[in-house]
C-alpha positions in Angstrom: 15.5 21.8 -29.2 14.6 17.8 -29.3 17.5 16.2 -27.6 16.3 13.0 -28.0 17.4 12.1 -31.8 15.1 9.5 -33.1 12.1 6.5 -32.1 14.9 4.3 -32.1 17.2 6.3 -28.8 13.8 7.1 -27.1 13.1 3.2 -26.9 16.3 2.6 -25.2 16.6 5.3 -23.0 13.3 4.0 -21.5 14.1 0.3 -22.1 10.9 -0.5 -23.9 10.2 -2.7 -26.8 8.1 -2.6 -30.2 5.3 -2.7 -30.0 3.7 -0.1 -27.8 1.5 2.1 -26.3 0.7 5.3 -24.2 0.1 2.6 -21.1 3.6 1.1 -21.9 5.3 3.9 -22.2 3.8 5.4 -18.6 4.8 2.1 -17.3 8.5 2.4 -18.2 8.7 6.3 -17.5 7.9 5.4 -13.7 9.7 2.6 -13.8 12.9 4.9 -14.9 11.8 7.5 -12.8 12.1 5.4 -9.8 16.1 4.2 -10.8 17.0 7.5 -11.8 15.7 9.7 -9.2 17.8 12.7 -8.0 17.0 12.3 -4.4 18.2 8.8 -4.5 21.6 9.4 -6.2 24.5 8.9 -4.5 26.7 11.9 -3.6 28.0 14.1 -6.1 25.6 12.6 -8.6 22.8 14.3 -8.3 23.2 16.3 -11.5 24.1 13.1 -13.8 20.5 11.3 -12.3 18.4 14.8 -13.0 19.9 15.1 -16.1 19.2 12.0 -17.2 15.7 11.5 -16.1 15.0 15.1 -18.4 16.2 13.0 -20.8 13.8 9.5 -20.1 11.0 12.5 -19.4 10.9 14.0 -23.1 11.5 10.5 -24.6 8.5 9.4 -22.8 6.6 12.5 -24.0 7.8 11.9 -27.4 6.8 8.5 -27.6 3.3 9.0 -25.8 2.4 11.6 -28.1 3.2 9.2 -30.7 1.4 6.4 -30.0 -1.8 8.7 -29.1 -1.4 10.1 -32.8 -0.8 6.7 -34.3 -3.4 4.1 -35.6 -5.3 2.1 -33.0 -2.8 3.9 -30.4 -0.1 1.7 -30.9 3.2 1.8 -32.5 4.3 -1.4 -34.4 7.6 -2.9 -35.1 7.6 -1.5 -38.4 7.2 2.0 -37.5 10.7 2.2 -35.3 12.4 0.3 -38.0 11.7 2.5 -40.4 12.1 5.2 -38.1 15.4 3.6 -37.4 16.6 3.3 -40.7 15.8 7.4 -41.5 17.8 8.1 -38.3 20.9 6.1 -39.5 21.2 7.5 -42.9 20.9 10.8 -40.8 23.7 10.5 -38.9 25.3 8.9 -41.8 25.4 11.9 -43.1 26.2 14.0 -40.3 29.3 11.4 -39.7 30.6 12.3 -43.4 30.5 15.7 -42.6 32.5 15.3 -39.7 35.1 12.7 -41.2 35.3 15.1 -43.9 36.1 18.1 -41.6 38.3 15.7 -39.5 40.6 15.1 -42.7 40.8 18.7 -43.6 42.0 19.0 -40.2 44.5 16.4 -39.8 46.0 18.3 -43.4 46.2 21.3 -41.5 47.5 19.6 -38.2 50.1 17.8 -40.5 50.6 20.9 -42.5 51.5 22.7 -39.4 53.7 20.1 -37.9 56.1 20.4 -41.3 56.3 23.7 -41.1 56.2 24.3 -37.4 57.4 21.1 -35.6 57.3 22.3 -32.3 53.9 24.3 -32.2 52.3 21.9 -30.3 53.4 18.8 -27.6 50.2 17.5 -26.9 49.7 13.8 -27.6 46.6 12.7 -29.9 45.5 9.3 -28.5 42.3 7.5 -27.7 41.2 5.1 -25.2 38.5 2.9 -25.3 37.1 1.4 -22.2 34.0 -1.8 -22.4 34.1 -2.7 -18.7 32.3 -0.4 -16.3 30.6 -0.2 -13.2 27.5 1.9 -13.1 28.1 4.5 -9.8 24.4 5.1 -8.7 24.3 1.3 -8.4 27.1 -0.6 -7.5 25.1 -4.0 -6.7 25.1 -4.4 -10.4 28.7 -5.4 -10.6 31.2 -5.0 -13.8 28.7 -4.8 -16.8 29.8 -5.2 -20.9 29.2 -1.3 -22.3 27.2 -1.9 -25.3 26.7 1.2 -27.2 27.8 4.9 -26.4 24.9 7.5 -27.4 24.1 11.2 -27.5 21.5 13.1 -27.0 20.8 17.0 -28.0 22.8 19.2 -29.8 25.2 22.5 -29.3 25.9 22.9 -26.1 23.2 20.9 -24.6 25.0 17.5 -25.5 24.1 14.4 -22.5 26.1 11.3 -23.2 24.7 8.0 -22.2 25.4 4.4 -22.5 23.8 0.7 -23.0 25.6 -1.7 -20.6 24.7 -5.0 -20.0 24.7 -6.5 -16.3 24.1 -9.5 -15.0 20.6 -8.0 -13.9 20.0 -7.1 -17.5 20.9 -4.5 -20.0 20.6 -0.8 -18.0 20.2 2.9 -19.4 23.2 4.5 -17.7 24.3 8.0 -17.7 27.8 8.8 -18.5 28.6 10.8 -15.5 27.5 7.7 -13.7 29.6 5.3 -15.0 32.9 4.4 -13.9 35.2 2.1 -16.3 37.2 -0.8 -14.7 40.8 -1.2 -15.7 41.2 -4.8 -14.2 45.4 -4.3 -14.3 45.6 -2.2 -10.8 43.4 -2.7 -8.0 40.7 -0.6 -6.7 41.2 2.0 -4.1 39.9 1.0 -0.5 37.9 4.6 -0.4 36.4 3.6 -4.5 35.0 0.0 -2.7 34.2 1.5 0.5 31.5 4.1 -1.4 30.2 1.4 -3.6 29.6 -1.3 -0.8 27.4 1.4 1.3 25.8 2.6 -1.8 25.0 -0.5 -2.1 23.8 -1.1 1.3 21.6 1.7 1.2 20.0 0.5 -1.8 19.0 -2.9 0.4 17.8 -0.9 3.3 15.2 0.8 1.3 13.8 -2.5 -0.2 13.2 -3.1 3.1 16.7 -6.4 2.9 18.9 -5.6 6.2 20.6 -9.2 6.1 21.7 -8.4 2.1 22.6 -4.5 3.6 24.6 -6.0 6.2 26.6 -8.8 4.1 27.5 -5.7 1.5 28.7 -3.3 4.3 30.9 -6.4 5.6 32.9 -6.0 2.2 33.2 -1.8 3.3 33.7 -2.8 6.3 37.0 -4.9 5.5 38.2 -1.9 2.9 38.1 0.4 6.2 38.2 -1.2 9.5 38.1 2.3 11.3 35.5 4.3 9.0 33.1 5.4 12.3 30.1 5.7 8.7 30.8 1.9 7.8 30.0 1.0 11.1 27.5 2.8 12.3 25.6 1.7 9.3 26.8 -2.1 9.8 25.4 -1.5 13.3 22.1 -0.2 12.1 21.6 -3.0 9.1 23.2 -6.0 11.6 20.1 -4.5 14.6 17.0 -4.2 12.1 18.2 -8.2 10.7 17.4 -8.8 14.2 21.3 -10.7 14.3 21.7 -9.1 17.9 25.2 -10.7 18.5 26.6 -9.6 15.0 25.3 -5.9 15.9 27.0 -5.7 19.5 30.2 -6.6 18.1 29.8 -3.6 15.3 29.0 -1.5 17.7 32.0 -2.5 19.9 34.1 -1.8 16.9 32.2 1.6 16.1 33.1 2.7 20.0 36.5 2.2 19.8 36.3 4.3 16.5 34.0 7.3 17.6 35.5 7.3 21.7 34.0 10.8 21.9 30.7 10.6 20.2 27.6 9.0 22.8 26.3 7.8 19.5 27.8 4.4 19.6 27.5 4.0 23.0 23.1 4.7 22.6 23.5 2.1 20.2 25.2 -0.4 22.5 22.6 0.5 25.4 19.7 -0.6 23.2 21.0 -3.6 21.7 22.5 -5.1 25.1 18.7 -4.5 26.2 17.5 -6.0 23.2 19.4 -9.3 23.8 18.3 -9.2 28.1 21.9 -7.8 28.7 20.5 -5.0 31.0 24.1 -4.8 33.2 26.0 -3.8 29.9 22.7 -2.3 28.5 23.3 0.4 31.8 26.9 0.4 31.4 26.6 2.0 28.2 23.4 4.0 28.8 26.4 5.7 31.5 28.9 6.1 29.0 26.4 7.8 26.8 25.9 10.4 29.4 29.1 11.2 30.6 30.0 12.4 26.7 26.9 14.1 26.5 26.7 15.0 30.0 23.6 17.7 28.9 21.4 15.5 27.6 18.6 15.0 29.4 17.2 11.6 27.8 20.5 9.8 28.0 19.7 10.5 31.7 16.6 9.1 32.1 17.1 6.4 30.1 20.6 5.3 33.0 18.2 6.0 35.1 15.4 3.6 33.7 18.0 0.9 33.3 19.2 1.5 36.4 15.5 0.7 38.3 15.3 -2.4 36.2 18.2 -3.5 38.0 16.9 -2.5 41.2 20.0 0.3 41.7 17.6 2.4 43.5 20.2 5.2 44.3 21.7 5.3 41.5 18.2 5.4 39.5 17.3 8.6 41.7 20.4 10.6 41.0 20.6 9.9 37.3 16.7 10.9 37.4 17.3 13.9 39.7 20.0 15.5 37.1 17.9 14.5 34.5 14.7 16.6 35.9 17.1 19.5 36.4 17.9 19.6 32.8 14.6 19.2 31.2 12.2 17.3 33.2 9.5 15.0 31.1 6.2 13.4 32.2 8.0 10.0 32.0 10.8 10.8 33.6 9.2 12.6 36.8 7.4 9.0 37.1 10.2 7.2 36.9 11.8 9.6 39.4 8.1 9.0 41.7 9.2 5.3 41.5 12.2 5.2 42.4 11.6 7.6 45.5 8.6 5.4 46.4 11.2 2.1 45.9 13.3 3.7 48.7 11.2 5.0 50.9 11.1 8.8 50.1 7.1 9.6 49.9 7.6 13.5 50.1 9.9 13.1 47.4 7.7 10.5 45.4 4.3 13.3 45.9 6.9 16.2 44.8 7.8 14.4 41.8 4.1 12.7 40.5 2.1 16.8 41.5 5.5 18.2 39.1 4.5 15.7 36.2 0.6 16.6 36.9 1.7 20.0 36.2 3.6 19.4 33.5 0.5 17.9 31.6 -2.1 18.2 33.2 -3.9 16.1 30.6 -1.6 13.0 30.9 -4.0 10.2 32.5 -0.4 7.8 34.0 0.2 11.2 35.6 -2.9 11.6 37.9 -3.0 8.3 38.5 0.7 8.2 40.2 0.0 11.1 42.1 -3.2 9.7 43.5 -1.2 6.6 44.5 1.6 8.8 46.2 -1.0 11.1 48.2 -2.8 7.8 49.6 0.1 6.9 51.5 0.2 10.6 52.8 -3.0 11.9 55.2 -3.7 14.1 52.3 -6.6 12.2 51.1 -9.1 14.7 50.0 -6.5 15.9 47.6 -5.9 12.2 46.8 -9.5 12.1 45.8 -9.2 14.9 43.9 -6.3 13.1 41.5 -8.4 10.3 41.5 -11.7 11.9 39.8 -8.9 13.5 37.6 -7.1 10.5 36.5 -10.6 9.1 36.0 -12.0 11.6 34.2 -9.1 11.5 31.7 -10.0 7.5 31.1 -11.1 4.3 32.8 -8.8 2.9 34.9 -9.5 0.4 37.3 -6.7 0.9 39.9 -7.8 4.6 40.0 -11.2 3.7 40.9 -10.5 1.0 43.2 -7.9 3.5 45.5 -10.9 6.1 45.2 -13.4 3.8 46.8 -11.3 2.5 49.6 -10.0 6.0 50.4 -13.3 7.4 50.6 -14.1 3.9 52.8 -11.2 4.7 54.9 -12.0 7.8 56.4 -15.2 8.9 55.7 -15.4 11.2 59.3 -12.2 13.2 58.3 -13.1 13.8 55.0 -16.5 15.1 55.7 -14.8 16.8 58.5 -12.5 18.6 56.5 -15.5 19.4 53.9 -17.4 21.1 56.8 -14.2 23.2 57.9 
């Protein structure tokens, strides 16, 4: 079964113009492809974007087969108007039929009220909409519907419609269109899903300042939606507009108070703008809602060494080793024990990140450093050919040679024991 009618509905559904060719018509099928894609459809209208791009798919093949079949491998103006006209006096036809049934019908219906009045209280009525938004994309605004068309037959019937926008006339799906009635105003949850429909469009092109301004509009439809936010956040931190982000994400954590999602967000923004007080405020926040997640640990811990909280950057480190100890964080944890003092502590925690990769290079080379301050130096040596042997490192090879310096009689002492 062809569900696409005629030339004439295979042009449009593609958005292509007379004359063409096979190169044309791949053109416009990836370029419809691209707007109708299923995995880029909004929720819930998945089924309306696939259905419809099985439509723009056997047009295309319809109209490449023609134009391969047809003289010099174009089609010309001529061909789709004639084309055109045969489908008109086609559906001429098929509309008589159907007028003609509808009036046999209506004799009956009006047969049937005279002789059984109350057989039926269901109204007969019509509405026709023009104005309509198009669903799948919102930043199109209220467009003029054009035409209504159809496409298959039986039960495979898919509706679509030619709307003009201010972007240009679009292809739109049915189940994708939503008409405006501009008498009542729109629900706040209807704006709310256009605006970050919207949004997310912007963020894929790669436009977070244009994301941003449209989630503002959402944002003011539904001050507390913890979704609006968190994407305002997001949109506001990639448009590099650090201020306008930390308020977002000040109104996201009043929204979400039991989620350490906001408060991650906060902690890397404040950093981002040199905030590091706030930045480790809300790194602490983060992990007392999710008190077992290791990361949020090291990462209070981290923040809390750039502010030279040496303590405080040891216990959050300690907890976080307990929980899932990472080569990072055992150096941060050797720093901070070498910052206060601690070198047994600082040794423990470089030789448990050594053994945690033994191929990680920064590893080596921190427990080299800790054993020279010990009288452990042959094992410092040791580190040292390993850290070196993983890469060049100058520091490594400069402790090496003024350890072996050092104490060359106790080392060759210990070799002989």
């Amino acid at each position: 079964m062809n569900r696409v009618l005629d030339l004439e509905q295979a042009m449009l559904l593609l958005e292509l113009e007379a004359p063409f060719d096979q190169r044309s018509v791949q053109l416009a099928r990836r370029r419809m492809a691209k707007r109708w894609h299923p995995d880029i459809a909004p929720p819930g209208r998945q089924h309306e974007h696939q259905r419809h791009l099985q439509a723009i798919n056997e047009a295309a093949d319809q109209l490449e087969q023609l134009a391969e079949t047809s003289r010099g491998g174009r089609v010309s103006r001529n061909a789709v108007k004639v084309s055109a006209a045969a489908a008109r006096r086609a559906r001429e036809e098929a509309g008589r039929r159907a007028y003609e049934e509808e009036q046999r019908a209506r004799a009956a219906a009006a047969d049937r009220e005279r002789h059984d009045p109350f057989g039926s209280r269901v109204p007969d009525h019509s509405v026709v909409h023009r104005y309509a938004r198009c669903l799948s994309y919102p930043e199109w605004g209220v467009g003029t519907v054009s035409g209504i068309y159809f496409s298959g037959d039986g039960d495979d019937v898919q509706q679509w419609a030619r709307v003009s926008f201010a972007v240009g006339v679009r292809t739109i799906p049915a189940g994708s269109l939503q008409f405006v009635d501009f008498s009542q105003p729109d629900a706040a949850a209807d704006r709310v899903q256009r605006f970050m429909t919207a949004a997310q469009h912007a963020l894929a092109e790669g436009d977070p300042e244009l994301a941003a301004q449209r989630l503002v509009y959402a944002r003011d439809a539904e001050p507390s939606n913890s979704a609006v936010l968190r994407l305002l956040t997001a949109a506001f931190w990639q448009a590099g507009n650090l201020p306008a982000a930390a308020r977002a994400v000040r109104d996201w954590a009043r929204v979400d108070t039991d989620r350490p999602t906001p408060e991650r967000f906060a902690s890397r923004i404040y950093e981002d703008m040199g905030a590091y007080d706030l930045a480790a405020d809300a790194a602490a926040r983060a992990a007392d809602r999710a008190p077992a997640d290791a990361s949020a640990w090291e990462r209070l811990g981290r923040l809390r060494l750039r502010l030279m909280d040496r303590a405080g950057a040891v216990t959050a480190l300690e907890r976080a080793r307990l929980m899932g100890p990472t080569v990072e964080g055992l150096l941060d944890l050797a720093l901070a024990y070498h910052l206060v003092g601690d070198v047994g502590a600082e040794v423990s925690a470089a030789e448990a990140a050594t053994r945690l990769d033994p191929g990680s290079q920064p590893a080596w080379s921190s427990y080299a450093h800790a054993l020279a301050r010990t009288d452990r130096l042959r094992e410092c040596l040791e580190a040292c050919r390993r850290a070196l042997a993983l890469g060049n490192d100058p520091e490594v090879a400069d402790l090496m040679q003024r350890v072996e310096t050092a104490g060359p009689h106790e080392l060759a002492a210990r070799s002989a024991a």
